[in-house]
BADRENBA-157104 format. One record per residue: residue number from 1; residue in one letter; y, x, z of N, C-alpha, C in turn. Coordinates in Angstrom, 2 decimals. Example, Ala and Ser with C-alpha at 12.3 -4.5 7.8 and 13.67 -1.06 7.14 Angstrom:
1/A/-5.69/13.19/7.80/-4.50/12.30/7.80/-3.30/13.20/7.80
2/S/-2.25/12.85/7.08/-1.06/13.67/7.14/0.03/12.90/7.87
// end
This chain:
1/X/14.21/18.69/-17.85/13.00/17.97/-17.47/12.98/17.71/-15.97
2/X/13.35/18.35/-15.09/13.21/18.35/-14.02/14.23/17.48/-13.46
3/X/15.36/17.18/-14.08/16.74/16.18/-13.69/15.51/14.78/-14.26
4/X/14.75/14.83/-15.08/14.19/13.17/-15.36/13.43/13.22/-14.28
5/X/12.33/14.06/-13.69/11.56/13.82/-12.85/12.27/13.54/-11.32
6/X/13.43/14.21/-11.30/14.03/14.02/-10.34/14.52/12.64/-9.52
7/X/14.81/11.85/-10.88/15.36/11.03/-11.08/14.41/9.58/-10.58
8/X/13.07/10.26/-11.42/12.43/8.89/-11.69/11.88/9.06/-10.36
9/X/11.26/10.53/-9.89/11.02/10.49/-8.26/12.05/9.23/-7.09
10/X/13.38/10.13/-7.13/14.03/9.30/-6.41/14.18/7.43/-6.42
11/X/13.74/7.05/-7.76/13.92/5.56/-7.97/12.50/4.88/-7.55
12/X/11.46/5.84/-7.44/10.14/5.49/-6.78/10.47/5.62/-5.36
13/X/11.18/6.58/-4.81/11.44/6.46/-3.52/11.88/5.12/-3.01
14/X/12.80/4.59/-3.63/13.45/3.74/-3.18/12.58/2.42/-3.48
15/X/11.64/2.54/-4.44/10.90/1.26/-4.52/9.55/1.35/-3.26
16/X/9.46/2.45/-3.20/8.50/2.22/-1.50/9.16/2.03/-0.95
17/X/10.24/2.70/-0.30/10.66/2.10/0.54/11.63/0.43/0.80
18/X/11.57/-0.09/-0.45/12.15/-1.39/-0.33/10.12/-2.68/-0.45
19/X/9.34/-2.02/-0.71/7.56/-2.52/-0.35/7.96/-2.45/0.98
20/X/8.08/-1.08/1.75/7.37/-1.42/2.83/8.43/-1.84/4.17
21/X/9.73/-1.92/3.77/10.40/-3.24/4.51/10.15/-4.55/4.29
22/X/9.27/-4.68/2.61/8.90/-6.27/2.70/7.88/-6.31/3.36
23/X/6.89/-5.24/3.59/5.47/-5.52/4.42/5.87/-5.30/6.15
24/X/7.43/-5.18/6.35/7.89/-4.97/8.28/8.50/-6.64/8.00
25/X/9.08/-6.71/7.07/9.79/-8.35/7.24/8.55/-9.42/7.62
26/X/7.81/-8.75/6.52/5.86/-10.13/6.57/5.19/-10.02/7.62
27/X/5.24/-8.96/8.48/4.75/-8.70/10.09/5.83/-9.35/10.60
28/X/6.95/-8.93/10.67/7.42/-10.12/11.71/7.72/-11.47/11.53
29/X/7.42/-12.10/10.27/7.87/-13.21/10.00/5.84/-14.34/10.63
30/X/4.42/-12.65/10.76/3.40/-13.22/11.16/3.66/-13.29/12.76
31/X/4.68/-12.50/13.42/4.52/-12.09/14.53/5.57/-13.39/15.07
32/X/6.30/-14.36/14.49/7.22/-15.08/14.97/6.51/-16.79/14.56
33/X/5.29/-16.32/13.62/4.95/-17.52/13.67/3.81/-17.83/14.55
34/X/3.04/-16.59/15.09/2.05/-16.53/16.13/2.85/-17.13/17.55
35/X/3.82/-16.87/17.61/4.67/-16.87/19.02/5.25/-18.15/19.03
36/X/5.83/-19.01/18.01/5.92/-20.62/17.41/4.56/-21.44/18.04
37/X/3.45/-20.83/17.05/2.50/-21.28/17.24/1.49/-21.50/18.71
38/X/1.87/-20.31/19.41/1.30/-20.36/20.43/1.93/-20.88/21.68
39/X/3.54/-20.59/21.78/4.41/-22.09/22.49/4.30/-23.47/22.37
40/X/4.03/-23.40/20.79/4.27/-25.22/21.04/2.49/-25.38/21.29
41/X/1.37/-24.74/21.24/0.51/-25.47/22.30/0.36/-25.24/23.10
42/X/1.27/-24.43/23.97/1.63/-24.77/25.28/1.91/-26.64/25.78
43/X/2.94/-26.39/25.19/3.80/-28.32/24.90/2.75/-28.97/23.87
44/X/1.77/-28.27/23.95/1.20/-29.63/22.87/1.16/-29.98/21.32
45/X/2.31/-29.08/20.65/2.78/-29.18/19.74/2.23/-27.62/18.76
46/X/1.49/-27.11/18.69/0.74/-26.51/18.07/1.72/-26.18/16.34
47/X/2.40/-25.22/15.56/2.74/-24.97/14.23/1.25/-25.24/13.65
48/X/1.08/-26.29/12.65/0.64/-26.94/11.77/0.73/-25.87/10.50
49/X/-0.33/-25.23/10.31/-0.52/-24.20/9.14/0.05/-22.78/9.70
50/X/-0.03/-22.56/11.09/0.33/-20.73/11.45/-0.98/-20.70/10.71
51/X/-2.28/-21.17/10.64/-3.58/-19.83/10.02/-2.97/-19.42/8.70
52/X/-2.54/-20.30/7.85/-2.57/-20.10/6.34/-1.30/-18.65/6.37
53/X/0.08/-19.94/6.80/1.13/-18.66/6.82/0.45/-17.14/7.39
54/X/-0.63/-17.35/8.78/-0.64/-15.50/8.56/-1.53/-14.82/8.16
55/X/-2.51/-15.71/7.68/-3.13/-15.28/6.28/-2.35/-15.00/4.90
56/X/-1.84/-15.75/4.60/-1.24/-15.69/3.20/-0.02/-14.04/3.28
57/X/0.30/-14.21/4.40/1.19/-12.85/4.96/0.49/-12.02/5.23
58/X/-0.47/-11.62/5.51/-1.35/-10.43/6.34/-0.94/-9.65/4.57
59/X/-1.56/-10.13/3.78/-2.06/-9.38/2.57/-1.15/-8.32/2.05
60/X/0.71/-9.23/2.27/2.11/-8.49/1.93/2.11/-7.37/3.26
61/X/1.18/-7.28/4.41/1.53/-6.62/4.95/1.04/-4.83/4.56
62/X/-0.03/-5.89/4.66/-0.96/-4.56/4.53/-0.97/-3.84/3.08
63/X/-0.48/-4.43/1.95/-0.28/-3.73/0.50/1.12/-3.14/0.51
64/X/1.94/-4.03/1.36/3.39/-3.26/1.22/3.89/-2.21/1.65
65/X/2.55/-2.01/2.78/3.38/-1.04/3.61/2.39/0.40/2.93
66/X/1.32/0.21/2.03/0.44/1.33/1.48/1.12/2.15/0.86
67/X/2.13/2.33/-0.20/2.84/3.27/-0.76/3.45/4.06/0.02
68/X/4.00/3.71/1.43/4.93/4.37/2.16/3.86/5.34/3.37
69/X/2.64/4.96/3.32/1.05/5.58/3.89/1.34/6.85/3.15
70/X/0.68/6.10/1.93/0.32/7.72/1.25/1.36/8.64/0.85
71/X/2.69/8.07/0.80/4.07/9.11/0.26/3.93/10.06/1.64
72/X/3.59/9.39/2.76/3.96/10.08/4.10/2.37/10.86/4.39
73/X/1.54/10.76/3.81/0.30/11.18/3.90/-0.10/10.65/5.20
74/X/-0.15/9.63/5.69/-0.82/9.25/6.29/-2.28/8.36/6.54
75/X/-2.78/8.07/5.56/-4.28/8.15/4.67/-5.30/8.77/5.34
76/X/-6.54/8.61/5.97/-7.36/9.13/6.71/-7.81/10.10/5.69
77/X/-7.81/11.34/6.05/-8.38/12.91/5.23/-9.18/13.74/6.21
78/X/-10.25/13.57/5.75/-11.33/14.49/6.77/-11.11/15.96/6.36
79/X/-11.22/16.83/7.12/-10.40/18.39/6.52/-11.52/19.30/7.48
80/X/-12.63/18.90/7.50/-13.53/19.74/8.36/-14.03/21.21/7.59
81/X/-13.89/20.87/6.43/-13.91/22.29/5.88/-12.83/22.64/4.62
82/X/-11.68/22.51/5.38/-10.51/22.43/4.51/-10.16/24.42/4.58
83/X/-10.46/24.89/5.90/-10.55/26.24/6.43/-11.06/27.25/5.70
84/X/-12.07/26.39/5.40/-13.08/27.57/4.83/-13.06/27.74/3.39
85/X/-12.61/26.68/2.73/-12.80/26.40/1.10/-11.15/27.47/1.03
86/X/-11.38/28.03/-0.08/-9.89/28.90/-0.57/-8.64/27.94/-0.64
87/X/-7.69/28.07/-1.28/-6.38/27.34/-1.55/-6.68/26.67/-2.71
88/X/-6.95/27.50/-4.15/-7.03/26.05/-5.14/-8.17/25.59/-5.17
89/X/-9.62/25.68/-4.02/-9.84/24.68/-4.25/-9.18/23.57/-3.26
90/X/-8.94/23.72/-2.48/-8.30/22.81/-1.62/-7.22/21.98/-2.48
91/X/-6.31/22.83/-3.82/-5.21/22.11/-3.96/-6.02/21.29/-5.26
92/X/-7.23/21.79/-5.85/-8.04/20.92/-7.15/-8.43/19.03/-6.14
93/X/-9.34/19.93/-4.80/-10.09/18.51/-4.12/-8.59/17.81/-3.60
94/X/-7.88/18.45/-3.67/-6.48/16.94/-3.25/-5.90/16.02/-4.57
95/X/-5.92/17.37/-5.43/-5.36/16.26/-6.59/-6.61/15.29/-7.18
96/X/-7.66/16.07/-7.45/-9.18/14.75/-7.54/-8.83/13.26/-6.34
97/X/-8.51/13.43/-5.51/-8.51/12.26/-4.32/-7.40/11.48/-4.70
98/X/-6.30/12.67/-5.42/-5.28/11.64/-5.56/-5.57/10.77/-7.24
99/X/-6.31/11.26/-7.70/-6.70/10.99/-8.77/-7.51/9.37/-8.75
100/X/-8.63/9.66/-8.14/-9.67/8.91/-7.67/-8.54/7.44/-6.67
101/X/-7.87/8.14/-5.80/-6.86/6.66/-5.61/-5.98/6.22/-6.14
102/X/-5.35/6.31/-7.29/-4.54/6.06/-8.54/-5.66/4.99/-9.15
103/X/-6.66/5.94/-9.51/-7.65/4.58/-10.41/-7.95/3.67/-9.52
104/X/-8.42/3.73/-8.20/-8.96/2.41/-7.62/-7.63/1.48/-7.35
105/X/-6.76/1.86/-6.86/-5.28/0.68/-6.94/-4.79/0.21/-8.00
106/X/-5.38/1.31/-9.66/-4.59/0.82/-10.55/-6.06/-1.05/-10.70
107/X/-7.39/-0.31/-10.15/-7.74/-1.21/-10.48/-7.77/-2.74/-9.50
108/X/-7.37/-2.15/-8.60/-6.92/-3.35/-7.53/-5.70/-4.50/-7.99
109/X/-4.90/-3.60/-8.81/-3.74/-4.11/-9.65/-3.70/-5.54/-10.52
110/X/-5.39/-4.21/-11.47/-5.56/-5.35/-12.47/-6.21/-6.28/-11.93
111/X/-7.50/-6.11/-11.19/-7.79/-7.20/-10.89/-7.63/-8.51/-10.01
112/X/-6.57/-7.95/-9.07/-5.53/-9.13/-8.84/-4.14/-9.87/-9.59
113/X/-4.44/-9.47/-10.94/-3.89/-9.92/-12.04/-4.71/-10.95/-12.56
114/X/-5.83/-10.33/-12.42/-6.59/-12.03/-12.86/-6.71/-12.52/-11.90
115/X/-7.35/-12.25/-11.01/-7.21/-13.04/-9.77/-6.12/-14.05/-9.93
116/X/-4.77/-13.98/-9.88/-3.37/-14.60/-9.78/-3.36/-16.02/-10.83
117/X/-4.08/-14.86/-12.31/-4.19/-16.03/-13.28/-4.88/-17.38/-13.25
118/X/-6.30/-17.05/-12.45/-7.35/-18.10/-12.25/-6.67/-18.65/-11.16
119/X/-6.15/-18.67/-10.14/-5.35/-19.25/-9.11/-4.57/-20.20/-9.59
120/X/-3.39/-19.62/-10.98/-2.76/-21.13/-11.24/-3.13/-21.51/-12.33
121/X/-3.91/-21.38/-12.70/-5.14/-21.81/-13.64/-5.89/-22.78/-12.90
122/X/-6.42/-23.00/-11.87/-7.17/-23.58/-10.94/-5.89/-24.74/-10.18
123/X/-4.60/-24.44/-9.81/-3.61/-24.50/-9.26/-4.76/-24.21/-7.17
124/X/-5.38/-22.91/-6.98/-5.81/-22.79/-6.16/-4.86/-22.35/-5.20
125/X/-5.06/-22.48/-3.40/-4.02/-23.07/-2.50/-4.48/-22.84/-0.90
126/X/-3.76/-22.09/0.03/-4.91/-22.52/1.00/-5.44/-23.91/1.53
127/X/-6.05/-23.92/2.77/-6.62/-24.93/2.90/-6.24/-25.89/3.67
128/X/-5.11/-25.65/4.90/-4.53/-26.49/5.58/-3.22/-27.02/5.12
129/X/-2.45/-26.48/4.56/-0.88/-26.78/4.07/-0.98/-26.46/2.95
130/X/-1.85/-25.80/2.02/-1.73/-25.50/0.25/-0.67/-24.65/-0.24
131/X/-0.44/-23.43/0.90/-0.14/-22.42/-0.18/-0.65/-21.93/-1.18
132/X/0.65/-21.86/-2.62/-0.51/-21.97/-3.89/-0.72/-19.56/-3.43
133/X/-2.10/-19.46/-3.83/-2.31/-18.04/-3.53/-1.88/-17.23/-4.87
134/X/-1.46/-17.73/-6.02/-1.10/-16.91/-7.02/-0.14/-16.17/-6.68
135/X/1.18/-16.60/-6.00/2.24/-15.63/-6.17/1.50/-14.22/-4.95
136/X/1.35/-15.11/-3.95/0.46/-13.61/-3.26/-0.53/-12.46/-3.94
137/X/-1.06/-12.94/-4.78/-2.30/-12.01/-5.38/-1.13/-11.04/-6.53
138/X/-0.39/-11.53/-7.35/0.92/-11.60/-8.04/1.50/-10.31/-7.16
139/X/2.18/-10.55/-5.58/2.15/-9.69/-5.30/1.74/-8.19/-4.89
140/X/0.27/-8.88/-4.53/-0.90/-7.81/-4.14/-0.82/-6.42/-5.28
141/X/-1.15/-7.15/-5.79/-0.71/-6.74/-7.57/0.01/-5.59/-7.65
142/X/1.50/-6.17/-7.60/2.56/-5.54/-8.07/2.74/-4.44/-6.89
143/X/2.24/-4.47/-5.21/1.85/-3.56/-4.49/1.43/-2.31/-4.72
144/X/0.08/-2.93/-5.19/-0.92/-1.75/-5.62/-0.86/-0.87/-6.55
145/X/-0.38/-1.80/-7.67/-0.06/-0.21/-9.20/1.39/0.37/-8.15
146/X/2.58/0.09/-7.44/3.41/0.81/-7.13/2.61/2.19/-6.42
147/X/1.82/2.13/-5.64/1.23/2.66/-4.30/0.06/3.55/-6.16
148/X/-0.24/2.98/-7.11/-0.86/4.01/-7.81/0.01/5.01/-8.59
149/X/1.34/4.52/-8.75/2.28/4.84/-9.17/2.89/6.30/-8.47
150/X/3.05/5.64/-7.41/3.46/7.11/-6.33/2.60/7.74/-6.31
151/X/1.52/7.85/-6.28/0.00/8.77/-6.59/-0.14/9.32/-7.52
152/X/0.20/8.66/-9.16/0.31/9.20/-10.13/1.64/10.36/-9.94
153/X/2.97/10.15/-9.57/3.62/10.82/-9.25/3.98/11.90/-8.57
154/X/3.52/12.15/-7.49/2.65/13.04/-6.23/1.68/13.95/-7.50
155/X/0.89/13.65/-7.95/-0.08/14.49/-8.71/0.55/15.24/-9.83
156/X/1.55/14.29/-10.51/2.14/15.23/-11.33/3.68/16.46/-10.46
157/X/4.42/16.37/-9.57/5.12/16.90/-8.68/4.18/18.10/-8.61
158/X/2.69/17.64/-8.16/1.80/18.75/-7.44/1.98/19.58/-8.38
159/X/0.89/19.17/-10.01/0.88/19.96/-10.80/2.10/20.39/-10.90
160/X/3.17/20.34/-11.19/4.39/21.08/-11.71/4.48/22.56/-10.93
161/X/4.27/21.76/-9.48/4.51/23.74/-9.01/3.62/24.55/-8.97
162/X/3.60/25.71/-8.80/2.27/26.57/-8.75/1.50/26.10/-7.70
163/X/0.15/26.59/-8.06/-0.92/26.03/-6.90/-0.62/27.27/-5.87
164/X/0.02/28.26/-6.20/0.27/29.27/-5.38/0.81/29.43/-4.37
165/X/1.71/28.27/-4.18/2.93/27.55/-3.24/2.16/26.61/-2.68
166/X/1.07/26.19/-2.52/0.47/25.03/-2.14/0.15/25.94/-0.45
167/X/0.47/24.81/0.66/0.35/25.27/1.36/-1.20/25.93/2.07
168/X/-1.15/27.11/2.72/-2.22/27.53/3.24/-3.04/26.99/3.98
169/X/-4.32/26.48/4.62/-5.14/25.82/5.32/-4.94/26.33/6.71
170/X/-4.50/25.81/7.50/-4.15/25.74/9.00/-4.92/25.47/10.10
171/X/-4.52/25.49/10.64/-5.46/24.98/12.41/-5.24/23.87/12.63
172/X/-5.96/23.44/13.75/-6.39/21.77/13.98/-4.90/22.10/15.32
173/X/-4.19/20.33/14.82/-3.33/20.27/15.65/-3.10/19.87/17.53
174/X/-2.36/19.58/18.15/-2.71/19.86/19.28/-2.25/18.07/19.54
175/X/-2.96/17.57/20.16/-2.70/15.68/20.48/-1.56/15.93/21.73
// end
């Protein structure tokens, strides 16, 4: 059992981390069209649709790079009375959170599944150059269940080991 989990762990690894090089490629591909855009009206010549392109990109940024957030725990966690509460409850209120963000991405998932549908259903587009927004939402999508995915995964990892091994509640770190 532990060679499957092993397994399927490591192939989730590799699917965050191939998200959130597409969400460093979609930052710089916003960061090269801001710099296009803002030379040529220097000269006058202004890129014709930078809003849409870094709109339509912001979204791959910010969903792609979420799975590789929370694998790394980097997720805002208020821990003001993380001290005082014992160990399992500390290790129950982490897996509830991870719980609670599994369902809201799985539902971010679905509902940029319809979202996507009514888009080319509509054939809806932005507004200056008509990017169609389905494949983005499409992506958003396929983002978010990954990023619930690794959450679901993380929770079951947790459960597997003893809560006994869960680490002890610590001191506030030094900036």
């Amino acid at each position: 059992m532990s060679h499957i989990l092993t397994h399927v762990t490591r192939m989730l690894d590799r699917l965050v981390s191939l998200s959130s090089i597409i969400g460093t490629l979609a930052l710089i591909f916003i960061v090269l069209v801001t710099l296009v855009d803002v030379t040529g009206r220097l000269f006058g010549f202004p890129l014709t649709g930078a809003q849409d392109l870094s709109e339509m990109t912001m979204v791959i940024v910010v969903f792609g790079g979420m799975a590789l957030c929370d694998k790394q725990g980097g997720n805002i966690a208020v821990d003001i009375f993380e001290d005082k509460f014992p160990r399992k409850m500390n290790f129950f209120l982490d897996i509830a959170g991870w719980v609670i963000g599994c369902a809201i991405f799985t539902a971010i998932g679905y509902t940029m599944i319809g979202a996507a549908e009514i888009s080319e259903l509509l054939n809806l587009s932005s507004n200056i150059i008509g990017i169609p927004k389905g494949p983005f939402q499409y992506a958003v999508a396929f983002f978010a269940f990954l990023t619930a995915l690794a959450m679901f995964a993380r929770i079951v990892t947790t459960l597997l080991s003893p809560w006994n091994r869960y680490p002890a509640p610590h001191g506030e770190e030094d900036l």
